[in-house]
N, C-alpha and C positions, 0 to 999 in steps of 0.2 A: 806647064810652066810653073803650076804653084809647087808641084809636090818634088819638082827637081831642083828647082832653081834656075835652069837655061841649062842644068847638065842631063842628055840623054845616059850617061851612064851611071849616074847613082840617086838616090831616093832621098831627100829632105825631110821626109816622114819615116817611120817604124813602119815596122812589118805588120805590125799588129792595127795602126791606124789606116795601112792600105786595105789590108783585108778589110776589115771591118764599114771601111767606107766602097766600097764593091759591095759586100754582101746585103749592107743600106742601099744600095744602087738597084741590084738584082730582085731584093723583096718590093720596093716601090714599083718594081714594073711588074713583079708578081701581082700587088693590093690591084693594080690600076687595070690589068687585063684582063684577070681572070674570072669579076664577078659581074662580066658584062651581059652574058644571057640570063644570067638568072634577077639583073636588074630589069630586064625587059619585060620578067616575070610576075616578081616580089616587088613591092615599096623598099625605098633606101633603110625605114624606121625598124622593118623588121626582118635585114638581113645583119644590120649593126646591132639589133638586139640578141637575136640566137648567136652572133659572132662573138660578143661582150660575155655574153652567158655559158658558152661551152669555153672559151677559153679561160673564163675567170673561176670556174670547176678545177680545169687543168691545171692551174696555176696556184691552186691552192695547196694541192700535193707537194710544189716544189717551196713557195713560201707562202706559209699560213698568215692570213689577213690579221689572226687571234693573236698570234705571236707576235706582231707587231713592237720593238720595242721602245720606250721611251715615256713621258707622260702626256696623254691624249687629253686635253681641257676642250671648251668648246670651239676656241678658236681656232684651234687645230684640226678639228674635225669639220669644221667651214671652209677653212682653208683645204684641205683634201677632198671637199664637195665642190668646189671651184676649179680644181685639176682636174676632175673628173670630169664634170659636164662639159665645163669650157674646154677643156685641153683636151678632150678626147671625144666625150659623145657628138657634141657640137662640130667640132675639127673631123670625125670620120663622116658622120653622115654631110656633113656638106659634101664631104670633098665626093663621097659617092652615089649623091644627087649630081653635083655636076657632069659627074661619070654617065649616069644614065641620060643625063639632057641635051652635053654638048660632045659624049664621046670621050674612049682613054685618050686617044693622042694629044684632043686639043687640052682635054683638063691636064693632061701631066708636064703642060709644055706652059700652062700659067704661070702668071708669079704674081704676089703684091704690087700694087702699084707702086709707087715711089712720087712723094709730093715735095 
């Protein structure tokens, strides 16, 4: 209903925003299923660490951390150590501790509460 408007025959959204929210679609239920045996294995700590680490390898080839451009002060670099941890290390390993505690379907079927 959101992405038609109530019309089954045309799109409210771009081509480029349908895809793109499928292919987010299809990779969250990749993150959420497929590291389920190997959490029963490994600690959450040190499968978000070799995952951070080999992709952050790979991703330097396409953009280089060094190249970075603009001017870097300290607060800049606080603020980017804050995205980092919070927004990502924090934000993965929770979410793949809950994976290995309470299971992918129920953790991918969570949501914030709402007060």
């Amino acid at each position: 209903m959101l992405v038609t408007h109530g019309s089954f025959h045309s799109l409210s959204i771009s081509g480029w925003a349908l895809f793109w929210g499928l292919a987010s679609a299809v990779t969250m239920v990749f993150y959420t299923v497929q590291p389920v045996r190997m959490l029963h294995t490994y600690p959450s700590s040190l499968i978000i660490g070799w995952a951070m680490v080999v992709c952050g390898v790979c991703f330097c080839c396409i953009a280089p951390p060094w190249k970075v451009p603009g001017h870097w002060d300290g607060a800049g670099m606080g603020c980017l150590a804050a995205i980092v941890l919070l927004g990502t290390l924090i934000a993965f390993y929770s979410y793949l501790t809950a994976v290995r505690r309470i299971g992918a379907p129920t953790t991918s079927l969570l949501r914030p509460s709402r007060s």
